[in-house]
DRENDO-1510 file (C-alpha; in Angstrom, 1 decimal, always signed):
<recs>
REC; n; res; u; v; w
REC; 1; UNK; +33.0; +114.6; -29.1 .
REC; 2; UNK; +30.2; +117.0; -27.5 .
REC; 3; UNK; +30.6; +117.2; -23.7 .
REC; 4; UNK; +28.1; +118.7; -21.7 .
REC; 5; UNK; +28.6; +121.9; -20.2 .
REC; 6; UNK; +28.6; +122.1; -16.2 .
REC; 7; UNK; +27.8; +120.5; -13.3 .
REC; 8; UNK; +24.4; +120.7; -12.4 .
REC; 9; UNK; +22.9; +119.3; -15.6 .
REC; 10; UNK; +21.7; +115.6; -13.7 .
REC; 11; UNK; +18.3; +115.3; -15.3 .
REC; 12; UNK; +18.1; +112.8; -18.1 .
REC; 13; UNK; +15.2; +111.0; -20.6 .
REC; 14; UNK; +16.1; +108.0; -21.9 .
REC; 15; UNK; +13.2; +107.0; -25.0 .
REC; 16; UNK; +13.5; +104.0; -27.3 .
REC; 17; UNK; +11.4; +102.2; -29.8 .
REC; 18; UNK; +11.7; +99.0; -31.7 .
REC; 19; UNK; +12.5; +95.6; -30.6 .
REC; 20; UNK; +13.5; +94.1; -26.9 .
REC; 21; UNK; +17.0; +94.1; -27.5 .
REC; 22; UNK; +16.7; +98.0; -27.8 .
REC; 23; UNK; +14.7; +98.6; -25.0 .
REC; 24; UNK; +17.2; +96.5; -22.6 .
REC; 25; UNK; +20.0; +98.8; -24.3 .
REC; 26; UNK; +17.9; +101.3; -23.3 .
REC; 27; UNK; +17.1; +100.4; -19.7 .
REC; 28; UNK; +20.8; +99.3; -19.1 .
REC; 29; UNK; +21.4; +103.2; -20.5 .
REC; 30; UNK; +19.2; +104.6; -17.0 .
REC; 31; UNK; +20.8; +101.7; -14.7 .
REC; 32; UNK; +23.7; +103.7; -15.9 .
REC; 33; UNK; +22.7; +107.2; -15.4 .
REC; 34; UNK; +21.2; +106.5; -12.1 .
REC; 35; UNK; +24.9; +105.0; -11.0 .
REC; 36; UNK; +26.4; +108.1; -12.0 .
REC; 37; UNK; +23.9; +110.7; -10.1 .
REC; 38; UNK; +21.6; +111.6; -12.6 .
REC; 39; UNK; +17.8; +112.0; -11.7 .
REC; 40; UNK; +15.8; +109.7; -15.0 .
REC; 41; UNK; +12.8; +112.1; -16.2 .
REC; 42; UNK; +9.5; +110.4; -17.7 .
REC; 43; UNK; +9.0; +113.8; -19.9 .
REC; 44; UNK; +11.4; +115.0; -22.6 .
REC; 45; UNK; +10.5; +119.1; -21.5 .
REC; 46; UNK; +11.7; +118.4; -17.8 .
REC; 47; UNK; +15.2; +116.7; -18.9 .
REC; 48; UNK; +18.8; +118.5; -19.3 .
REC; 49; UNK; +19.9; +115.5; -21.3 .
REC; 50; UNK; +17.6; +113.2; -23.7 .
REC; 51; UNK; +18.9; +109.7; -25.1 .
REC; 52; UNK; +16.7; +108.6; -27.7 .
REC; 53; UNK; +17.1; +104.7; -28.9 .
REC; 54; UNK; +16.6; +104.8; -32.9 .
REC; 55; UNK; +15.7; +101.9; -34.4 .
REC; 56; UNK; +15.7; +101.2; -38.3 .
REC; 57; UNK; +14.5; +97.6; -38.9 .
REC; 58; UNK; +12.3; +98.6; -41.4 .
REC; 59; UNK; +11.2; +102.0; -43.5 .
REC; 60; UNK; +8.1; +102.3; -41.3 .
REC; 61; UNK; +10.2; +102.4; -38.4 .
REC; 62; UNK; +12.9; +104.6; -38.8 .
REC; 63; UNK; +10.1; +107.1; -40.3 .
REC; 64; UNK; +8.5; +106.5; -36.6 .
REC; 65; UNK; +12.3; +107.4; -35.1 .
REC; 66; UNK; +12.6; +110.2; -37.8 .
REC; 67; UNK; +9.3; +111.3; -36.9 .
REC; 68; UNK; +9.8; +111.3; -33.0 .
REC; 69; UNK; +13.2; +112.7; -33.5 .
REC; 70; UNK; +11.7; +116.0; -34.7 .
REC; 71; UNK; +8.4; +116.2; -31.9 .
REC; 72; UNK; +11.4; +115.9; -29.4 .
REC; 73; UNK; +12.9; +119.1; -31.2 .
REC; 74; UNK; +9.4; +120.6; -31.3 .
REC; 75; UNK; +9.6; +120.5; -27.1 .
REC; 76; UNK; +13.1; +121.1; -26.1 .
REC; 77; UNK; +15.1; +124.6; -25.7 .
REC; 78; UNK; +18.4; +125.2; -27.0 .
REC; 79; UNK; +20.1; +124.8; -23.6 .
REC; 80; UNK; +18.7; +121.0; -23.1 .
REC; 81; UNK; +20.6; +118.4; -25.0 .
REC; 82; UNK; +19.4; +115.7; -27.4 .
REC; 83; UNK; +21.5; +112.6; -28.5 .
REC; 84; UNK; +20.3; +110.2; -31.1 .
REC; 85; UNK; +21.8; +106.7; -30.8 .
REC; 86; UNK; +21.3; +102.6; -31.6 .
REC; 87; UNK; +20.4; +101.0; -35.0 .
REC; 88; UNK; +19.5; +104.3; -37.0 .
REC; 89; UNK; +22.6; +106.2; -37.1 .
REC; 90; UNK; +24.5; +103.5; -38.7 .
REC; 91; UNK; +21.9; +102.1; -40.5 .
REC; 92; UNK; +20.5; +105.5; -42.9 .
REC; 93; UNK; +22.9; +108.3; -41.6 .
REC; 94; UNK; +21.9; +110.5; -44.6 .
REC; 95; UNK; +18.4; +110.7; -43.4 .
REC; 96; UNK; +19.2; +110.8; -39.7 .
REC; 97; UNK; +21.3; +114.0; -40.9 .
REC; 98; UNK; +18.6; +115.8; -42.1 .
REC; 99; UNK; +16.8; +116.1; -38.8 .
REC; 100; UNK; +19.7; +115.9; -36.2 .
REC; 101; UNK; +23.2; +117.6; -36.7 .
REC; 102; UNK; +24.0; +117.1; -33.4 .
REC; 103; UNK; +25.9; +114.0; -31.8 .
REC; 104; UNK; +24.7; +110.5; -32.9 .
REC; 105; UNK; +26.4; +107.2; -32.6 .
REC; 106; UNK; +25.7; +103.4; -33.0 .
REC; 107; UNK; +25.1; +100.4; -29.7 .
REC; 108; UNK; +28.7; +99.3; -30.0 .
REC; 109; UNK; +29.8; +103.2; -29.5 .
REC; 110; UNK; +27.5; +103.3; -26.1 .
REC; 111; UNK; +31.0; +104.0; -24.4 .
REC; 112; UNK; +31.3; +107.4; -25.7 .
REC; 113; UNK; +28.4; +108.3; -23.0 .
REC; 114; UNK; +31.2; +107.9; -20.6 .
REC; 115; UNK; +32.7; +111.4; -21.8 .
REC; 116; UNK; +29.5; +112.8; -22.4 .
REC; 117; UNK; +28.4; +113.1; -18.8 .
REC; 118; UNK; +32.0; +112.5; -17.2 .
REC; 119; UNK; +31.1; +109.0; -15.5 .
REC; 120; UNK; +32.3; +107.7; -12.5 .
REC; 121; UNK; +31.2; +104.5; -13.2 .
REC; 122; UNK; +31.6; +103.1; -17.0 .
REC; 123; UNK; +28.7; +101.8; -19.0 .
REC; 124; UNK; +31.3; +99.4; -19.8 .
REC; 125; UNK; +30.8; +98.2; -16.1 .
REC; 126; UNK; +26.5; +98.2; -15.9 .
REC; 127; UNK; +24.1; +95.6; -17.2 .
REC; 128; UNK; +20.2; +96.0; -16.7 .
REC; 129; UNK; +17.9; +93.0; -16.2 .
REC; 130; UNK; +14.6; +95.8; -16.9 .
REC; 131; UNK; +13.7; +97.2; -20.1 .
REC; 132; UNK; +12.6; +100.6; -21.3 .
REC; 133; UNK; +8.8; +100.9; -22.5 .
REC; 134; UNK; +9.0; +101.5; -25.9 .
REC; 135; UNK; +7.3; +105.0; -27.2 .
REC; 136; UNK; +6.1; +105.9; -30.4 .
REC; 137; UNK; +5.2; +109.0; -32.2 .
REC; 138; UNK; +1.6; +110.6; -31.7 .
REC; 139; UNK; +2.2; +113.9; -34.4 .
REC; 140; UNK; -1.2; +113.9; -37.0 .
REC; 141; UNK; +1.5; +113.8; -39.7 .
REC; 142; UNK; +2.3; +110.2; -38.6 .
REC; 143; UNK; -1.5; +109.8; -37.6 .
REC; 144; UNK; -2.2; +110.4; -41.1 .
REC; 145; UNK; +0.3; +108.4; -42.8 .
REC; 146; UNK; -1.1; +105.2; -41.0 .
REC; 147; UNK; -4.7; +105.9; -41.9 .
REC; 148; UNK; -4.5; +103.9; -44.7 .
REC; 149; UNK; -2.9; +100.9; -42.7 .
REC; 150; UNK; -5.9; +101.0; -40.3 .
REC; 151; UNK; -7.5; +97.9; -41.2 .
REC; 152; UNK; -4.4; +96.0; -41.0 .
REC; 153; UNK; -3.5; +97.8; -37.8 .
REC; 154; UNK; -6.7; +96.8; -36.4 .
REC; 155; UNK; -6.8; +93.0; -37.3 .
REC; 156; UNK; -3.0; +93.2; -35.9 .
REC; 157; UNK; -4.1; +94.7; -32.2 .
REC; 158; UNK; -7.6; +92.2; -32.0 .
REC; 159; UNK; -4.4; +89.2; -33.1 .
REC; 160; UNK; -2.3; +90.3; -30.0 .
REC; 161; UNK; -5.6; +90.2; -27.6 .
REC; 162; UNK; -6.3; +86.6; -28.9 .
REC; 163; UNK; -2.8; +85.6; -28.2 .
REC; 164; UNK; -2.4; +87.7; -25.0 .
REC; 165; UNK; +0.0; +85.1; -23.4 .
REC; 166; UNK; +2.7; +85.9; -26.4 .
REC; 167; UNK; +5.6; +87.4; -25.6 .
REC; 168; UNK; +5.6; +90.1; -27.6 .
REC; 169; UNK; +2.1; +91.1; -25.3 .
REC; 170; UNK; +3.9; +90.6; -22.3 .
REC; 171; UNK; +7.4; +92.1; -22.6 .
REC; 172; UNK; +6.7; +95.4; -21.0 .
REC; 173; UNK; +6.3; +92.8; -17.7 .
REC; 174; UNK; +7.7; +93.3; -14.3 .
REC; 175; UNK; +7.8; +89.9; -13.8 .
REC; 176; UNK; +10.1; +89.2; -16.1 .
REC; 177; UNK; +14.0; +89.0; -15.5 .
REC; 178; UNK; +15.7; +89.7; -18.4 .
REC; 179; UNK; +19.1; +89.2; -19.6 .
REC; 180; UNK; +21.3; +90.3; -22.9 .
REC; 181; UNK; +23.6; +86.8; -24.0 .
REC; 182; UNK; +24.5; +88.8; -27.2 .
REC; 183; UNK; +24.4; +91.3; -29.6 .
REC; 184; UNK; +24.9; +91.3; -33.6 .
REC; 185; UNK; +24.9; +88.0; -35.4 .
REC; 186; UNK; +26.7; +85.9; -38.2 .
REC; 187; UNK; +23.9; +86.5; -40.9 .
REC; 188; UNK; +24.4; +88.3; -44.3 .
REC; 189; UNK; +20.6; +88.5; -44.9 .
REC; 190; UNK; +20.1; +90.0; -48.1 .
REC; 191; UNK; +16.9; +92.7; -46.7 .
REC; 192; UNK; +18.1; +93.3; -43.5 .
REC; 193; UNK; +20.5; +96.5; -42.6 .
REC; 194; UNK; +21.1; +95.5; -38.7 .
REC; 195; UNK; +24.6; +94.2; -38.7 .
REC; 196; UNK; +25.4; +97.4; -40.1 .
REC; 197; UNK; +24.4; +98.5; -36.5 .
REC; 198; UNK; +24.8; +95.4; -34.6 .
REC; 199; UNK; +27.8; +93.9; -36.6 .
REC; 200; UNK; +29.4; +90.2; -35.3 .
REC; 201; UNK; +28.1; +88.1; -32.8 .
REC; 202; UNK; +30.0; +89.4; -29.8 .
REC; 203; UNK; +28.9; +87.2; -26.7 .
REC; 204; UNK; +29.0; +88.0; -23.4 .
REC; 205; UNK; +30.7; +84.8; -21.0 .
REC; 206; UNK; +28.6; +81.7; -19.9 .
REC; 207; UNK; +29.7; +82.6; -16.4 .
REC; 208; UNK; +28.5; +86.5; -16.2 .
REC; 209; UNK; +25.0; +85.1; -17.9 .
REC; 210; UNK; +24.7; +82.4; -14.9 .
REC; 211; UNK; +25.5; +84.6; -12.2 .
REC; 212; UNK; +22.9; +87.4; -13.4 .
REC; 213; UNK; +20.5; +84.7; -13.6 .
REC; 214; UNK; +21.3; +83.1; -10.2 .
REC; 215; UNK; +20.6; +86.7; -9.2 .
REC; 216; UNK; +17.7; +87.4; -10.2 .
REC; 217; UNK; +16.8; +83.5; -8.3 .
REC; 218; UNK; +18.0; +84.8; -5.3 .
REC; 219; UNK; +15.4; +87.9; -5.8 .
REC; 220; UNK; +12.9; +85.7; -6.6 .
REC; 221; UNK; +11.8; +85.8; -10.2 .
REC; 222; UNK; +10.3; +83.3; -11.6 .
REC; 223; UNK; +10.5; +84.4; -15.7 .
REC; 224; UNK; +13.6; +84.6; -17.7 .
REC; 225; UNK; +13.9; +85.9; -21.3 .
REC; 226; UNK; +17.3; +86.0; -23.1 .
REC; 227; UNK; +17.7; +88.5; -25.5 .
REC; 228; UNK; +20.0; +89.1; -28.7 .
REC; 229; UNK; +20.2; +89.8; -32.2 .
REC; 230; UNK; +19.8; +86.1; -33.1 .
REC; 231; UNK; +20.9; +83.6; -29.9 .
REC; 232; UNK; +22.2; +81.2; -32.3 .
REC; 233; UNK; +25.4; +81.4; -32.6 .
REC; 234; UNK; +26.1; +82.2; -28.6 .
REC; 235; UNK; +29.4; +81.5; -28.3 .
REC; 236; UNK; +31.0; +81.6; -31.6 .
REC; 237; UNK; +33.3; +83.9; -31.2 .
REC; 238; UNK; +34.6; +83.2; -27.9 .
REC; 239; UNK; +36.4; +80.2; -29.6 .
REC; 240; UNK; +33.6; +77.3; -29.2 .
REC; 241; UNK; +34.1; +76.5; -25.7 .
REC; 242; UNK; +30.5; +76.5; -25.5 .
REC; 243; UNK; +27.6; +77.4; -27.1 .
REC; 244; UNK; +23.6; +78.3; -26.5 .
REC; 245; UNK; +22.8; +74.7; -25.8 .
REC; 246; UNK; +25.2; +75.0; -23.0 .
REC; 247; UNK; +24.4; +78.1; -21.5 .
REC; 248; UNK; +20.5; +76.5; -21.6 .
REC; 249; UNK; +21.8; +73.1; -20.6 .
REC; 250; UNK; +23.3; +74.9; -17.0 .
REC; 251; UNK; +20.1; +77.0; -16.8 .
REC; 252; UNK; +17.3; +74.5; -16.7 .
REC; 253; UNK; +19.9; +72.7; -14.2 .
REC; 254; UNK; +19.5; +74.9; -11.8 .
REC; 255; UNK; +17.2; +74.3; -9.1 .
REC; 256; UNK; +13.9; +76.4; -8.6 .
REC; 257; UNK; +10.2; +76.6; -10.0 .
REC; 258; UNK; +11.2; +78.9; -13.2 .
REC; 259; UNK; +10.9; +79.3; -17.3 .
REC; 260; UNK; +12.9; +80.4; -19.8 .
REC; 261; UNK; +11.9; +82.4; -22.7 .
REC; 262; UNK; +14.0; +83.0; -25.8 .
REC; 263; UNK; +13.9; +85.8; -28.0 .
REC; 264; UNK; +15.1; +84.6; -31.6 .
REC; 265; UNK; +17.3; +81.6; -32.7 .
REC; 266; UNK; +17.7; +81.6; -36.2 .
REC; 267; UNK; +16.5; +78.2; -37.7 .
REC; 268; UNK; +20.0; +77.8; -39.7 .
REC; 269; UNK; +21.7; +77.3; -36.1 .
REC; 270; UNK; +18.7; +75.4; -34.4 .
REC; 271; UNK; +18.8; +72.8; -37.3 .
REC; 272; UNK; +22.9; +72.5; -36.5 .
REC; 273; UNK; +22.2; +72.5; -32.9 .
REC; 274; UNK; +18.8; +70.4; -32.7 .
REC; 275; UNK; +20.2; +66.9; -30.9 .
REC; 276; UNK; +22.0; +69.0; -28.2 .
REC; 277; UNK; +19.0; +71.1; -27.4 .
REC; 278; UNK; +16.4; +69.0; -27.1 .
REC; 279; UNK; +17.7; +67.7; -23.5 .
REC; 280; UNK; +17.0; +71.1; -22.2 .
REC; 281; UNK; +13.5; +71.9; -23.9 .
REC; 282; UNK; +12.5; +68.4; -22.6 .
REC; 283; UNK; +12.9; +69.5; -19.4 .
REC; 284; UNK; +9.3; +71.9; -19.9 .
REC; 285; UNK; +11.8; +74.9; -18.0 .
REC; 286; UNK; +11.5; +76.5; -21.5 .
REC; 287; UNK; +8.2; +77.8; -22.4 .
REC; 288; UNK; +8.8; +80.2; -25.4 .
REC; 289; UNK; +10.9; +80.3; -28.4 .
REC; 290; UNK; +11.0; +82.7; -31.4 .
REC; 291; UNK; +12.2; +80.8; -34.7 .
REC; 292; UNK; +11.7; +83.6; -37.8 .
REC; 293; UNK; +11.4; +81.5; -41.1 .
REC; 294; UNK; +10.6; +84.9; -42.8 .
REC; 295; UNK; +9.1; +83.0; -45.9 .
REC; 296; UNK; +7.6; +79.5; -46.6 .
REC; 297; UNK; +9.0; +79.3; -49.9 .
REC; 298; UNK; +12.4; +77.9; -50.6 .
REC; 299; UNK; +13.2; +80.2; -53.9 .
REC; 300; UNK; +12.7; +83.5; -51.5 .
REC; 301; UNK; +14.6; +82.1; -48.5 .
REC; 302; UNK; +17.4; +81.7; -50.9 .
REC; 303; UNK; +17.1; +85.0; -52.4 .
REC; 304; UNK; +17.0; +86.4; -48.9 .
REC; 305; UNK; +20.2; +84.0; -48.1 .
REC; 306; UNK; +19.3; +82.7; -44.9 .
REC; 307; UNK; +20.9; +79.1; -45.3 .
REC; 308; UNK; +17.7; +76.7; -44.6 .
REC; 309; UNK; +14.9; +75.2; -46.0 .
REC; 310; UNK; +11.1; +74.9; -44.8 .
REC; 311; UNK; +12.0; +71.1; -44.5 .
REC; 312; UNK; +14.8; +72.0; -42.2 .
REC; 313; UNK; +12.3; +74.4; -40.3 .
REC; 314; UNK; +9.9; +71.6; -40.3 .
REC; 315; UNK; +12.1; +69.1; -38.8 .
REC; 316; UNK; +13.9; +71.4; -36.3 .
REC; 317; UNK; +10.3; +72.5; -34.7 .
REC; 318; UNK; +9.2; +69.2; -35.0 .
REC; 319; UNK; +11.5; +68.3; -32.9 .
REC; 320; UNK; +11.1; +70.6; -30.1 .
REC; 321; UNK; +7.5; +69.9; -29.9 .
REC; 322; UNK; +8.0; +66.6; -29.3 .
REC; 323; UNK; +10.6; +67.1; -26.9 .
REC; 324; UNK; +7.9; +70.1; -24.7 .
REC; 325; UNK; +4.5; +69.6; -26.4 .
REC; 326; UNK; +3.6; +72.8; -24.8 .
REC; 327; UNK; +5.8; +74.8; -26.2 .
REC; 328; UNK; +5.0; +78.4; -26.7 .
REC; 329; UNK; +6.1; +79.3; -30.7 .
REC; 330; UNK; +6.8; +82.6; -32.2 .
REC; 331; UNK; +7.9; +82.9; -35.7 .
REC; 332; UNK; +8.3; +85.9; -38.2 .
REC; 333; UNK; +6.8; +86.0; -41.9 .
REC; 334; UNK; +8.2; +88.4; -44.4 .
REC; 335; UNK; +5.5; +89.2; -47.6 .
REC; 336; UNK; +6.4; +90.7; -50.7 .
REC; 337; UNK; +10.1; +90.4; -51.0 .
REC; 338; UNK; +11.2; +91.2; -54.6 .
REC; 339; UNK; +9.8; +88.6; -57.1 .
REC; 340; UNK; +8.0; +87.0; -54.9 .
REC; 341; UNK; +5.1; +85.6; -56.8 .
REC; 342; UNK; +1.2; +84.2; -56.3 .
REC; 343; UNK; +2.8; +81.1; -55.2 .
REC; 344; UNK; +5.1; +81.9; -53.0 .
REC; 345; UNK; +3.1; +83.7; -51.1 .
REC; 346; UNK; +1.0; +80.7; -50.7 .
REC; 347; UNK; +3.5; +78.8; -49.5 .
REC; 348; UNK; +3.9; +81.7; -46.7 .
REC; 349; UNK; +0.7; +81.2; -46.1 .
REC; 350; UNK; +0.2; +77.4; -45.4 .
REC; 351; UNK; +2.9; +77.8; -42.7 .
REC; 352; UNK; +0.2; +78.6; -40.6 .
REC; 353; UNK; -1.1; +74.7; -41.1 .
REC; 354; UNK; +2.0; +73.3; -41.7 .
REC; 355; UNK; +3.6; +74.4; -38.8 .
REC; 356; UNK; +0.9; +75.4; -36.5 .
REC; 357; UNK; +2.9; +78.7; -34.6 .
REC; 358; UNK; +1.6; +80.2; -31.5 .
REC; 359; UNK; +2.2; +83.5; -32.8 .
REC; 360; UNK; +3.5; +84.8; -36.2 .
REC; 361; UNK; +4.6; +88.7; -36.4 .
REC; 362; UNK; +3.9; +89.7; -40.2 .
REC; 363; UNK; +5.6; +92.3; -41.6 .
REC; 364; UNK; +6.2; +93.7; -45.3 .
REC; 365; UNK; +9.1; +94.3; -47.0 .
REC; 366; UNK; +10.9; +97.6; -46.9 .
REC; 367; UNK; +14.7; +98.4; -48.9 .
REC; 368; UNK; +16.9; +98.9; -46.6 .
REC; 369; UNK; +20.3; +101.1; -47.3 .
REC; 370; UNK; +23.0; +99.3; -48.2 .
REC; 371; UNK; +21.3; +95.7; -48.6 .
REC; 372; UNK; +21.3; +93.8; -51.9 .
REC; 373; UNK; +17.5; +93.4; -51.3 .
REC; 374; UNK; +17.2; +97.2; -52.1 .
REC; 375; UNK; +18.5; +96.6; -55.5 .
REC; 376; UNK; +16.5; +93.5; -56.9 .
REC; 377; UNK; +14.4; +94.1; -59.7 .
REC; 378; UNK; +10.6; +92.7; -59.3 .
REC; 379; UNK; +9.3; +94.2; -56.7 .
REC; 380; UNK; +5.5; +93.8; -55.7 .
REC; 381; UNK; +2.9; +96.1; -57.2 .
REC; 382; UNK; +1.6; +98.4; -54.3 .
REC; 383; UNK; -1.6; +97.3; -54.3 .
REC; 384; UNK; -1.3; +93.7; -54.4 .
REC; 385; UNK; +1.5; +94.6; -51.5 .
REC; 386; UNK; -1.0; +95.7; -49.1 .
REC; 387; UNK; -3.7; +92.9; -49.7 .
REC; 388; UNK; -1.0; +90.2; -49.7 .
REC; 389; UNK; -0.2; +92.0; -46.2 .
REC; 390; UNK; -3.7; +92.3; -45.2 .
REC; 391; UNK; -4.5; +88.6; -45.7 .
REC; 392; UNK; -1.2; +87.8; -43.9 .
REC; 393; UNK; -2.8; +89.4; -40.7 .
REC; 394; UNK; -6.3; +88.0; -41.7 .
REC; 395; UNK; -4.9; +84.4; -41.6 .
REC; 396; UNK; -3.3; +84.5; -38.8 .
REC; 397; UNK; -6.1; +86.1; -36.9 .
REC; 398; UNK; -8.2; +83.0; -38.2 .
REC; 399; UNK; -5.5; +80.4; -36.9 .
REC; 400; UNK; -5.5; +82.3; -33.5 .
REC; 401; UNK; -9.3; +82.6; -33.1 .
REC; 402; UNK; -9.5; +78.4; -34.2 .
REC; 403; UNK; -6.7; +77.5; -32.0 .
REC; 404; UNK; -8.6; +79.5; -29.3 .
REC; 405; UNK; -12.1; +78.1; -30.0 .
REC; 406; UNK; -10.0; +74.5; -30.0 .
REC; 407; UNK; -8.8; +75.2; -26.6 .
REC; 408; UNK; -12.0; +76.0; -25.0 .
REC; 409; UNK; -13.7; +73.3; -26.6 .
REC; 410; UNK; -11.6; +70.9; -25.2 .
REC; 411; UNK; -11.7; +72.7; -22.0 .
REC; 412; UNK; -15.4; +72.4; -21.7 .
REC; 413; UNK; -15.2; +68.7; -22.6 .
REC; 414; UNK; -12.6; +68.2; -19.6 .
REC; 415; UNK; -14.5; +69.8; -17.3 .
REC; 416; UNK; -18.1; +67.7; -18.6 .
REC; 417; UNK; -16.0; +64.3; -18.2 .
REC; 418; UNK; -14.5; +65.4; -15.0 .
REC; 419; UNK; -18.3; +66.1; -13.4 .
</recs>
């Protein structure tokens, strides 16, 4: 273990990219700091100590980390301290190793941070309700990496203005209270490397969860948005006692003009779950959902083991927008995993009509270390790869710009009747 050298080092950068979950990791790292006397620097040149969140979800990404990794390196002097932490030092150590040699460590290791700086108060005793912007890397090596990815880039950023009231827009939101109900999950999904980071559900208890959000009541927010790996399977491991439709179930009882906003339930556990959540999406305190389906062919979902099919999906959502008609819908879409073919991708594709989501996050597929996904034979040609992913981002930009020319027709109609 590397422990910092005297006393008067109290100036600290805490930097994270990736998803939510990482950046409340990351803010609940400077709630931390702060309780133990450190001073949190916005710039990476003015810090004695810099905590940078990795994340690894996907090739592109962890080249963004890998890449950010060394313009930190490029800034600091030998007497200022960088630590690299989160998804990828357990998820592609190798690589990590060839840019940093210096301490790096996994989320479930956060406690080692209490030697590091000689805490006072354990991490083991902090939670954060804010998160940490995410920042990502501006070198021209990157720059020029993505050039080729600029029209899907593009189409992507005009898709988030069209659906500006999505939550992957507005996450960066004051407003919003947020809260952590679990971290890792009880998936062996054949592409994805994250429980090698995030491991087993581990839960934290229905009663810690109410009282940080009768806190942030009592300080008058009016958004809530739980956050974990997958929200599932909440509650799993602390013996079934309770579960996510529960913890939602004493939520939306609580008195108050508030909403609810929730990060990722895997549709596996929503189908198993469906008649005991509905009660508390009827109640219209629950505004936004994320379901990822990842694929809307069958063949691929089982090739990517995720335990459903597109008519359980079909059923489960069905039923929730029956239950809050409003509902706000995220989902995530996967394109070109090994073998898929012409007609699977199709199949993707028609989700959009099928299943009519507010907001779908498209993404290709990248190997992963360690994943069985890595290994398969019949991957998709580069070429068609990008076009498949560039019509992706087309179609969904052509659902969003319907839906929105939908909503203001009917807007203007209201508004003729009305005069």
């Amino acid at each position: 273990m590397e422990i910092l050298r005297g006393n008067t080092l109290k100036n600290a950068c805490v930097l994270t990219n990736g998803c939510p979950e990482n950046q409340l990791d990351s803010g609940r790292v400077k709630t931390y700091l702060e309780g133990n006397g450190w001073q949190i620097a916005d710039n990476v040149t003015d810090a004695d100590l810099i905590l940078f969140n990795a994340c690894a979800l996907t090739q592109p990404l962890e080249l963004n980390s890998i890449h950010l990794i060394q313009d930190i390196k490029k800034q600091i002097k030998d007497d200022q301290r960088l630590i690299v932490w989160g998804c990828l030092p357990k998820i592609d150590p190798e690589t990590l190793f060839q840019t940093h040699q210096e301490l790096s460590f996994g989320e479930r290791e956060v406690g080692k941070l209490d030697e590091v700086i000689k805490a006072t108060t354990s991490i083991n005793e902090v939670a954060a309700n804010e998160i940490c912007r995410p920042v990502y890397s501006t070198s021209t090596r990157h720059r020029l990496r993505k050039l080729d990815r600029l029209p899907i880039k593009l189409l992507y950023l005009l898709y988030l203005r069209l659906t500006a009231g999505n939550y992957l827009y507005r996450r960066d939101d004051p407003s919003i209270f947020y809260i952590k109900i679990a971290s890792g999950c009880l998936g062996n999904c054949s592409y994805c490397a994250v429980k090698k980071s995030r491991g087993n559900i581990k839960s934290k208890p229905i009663d810690e969860i109410m009282d940080e959000f009768k806190a942030g009541l009592s300080r008058g927010f009016k958004e809530f948005s739980l956050l974990g790996t997958d929200l599932g399977p909440y509650g799993r491991d602390l013996g079934y006692d309770y579960d996510l439709a529960d913890l939602l179930t004493k939520m939306v009882s609580e008195n108050g003009d508030f909403k609810i906003g929730l990060r990722n339930i895997h549709p596996l556990f929503l189908k198993q779950m469906i008649n005991e959540l509905v009660p508390a999406f009827a109640t219209g305190k629950i505004w936004f959902t994320g379901v990822p389906v990842e694929s809307g062919s069958d063949r691929i979902l089982r090739l990517m083991k995720r335990g459903y099919s597109i008519a359980d999906v079909k059923e489960s959502i069905r039923r929730l927008k029956e239950a809050h008609p409003d509902l706000f819908i995220q989902t995530q879409i996967m394109v070109n995993f090994p073998t898929e073919t012409a007609k699977d991708f199709a199949e993707s594709m028609s989700l959009f009509d099928e299943l009519d989501f507010d907001y779908a996050e498209s993404y290709a597929f990248s190997p992963r270390p360690g994943t069985t996904a890595a290994d398969m034979d019949g991957r998709v040609p580069g070429r068609v790869a990008y076009f498949r992913e560039l019509r992706m981002v087309t179609r969904a930009l052509s659902h969003a710009l319907s839906n929105r020319l939908f909503r203001e027709t009917a807007l203007g109609e209201e508004n003729i009747h009305a005069a």
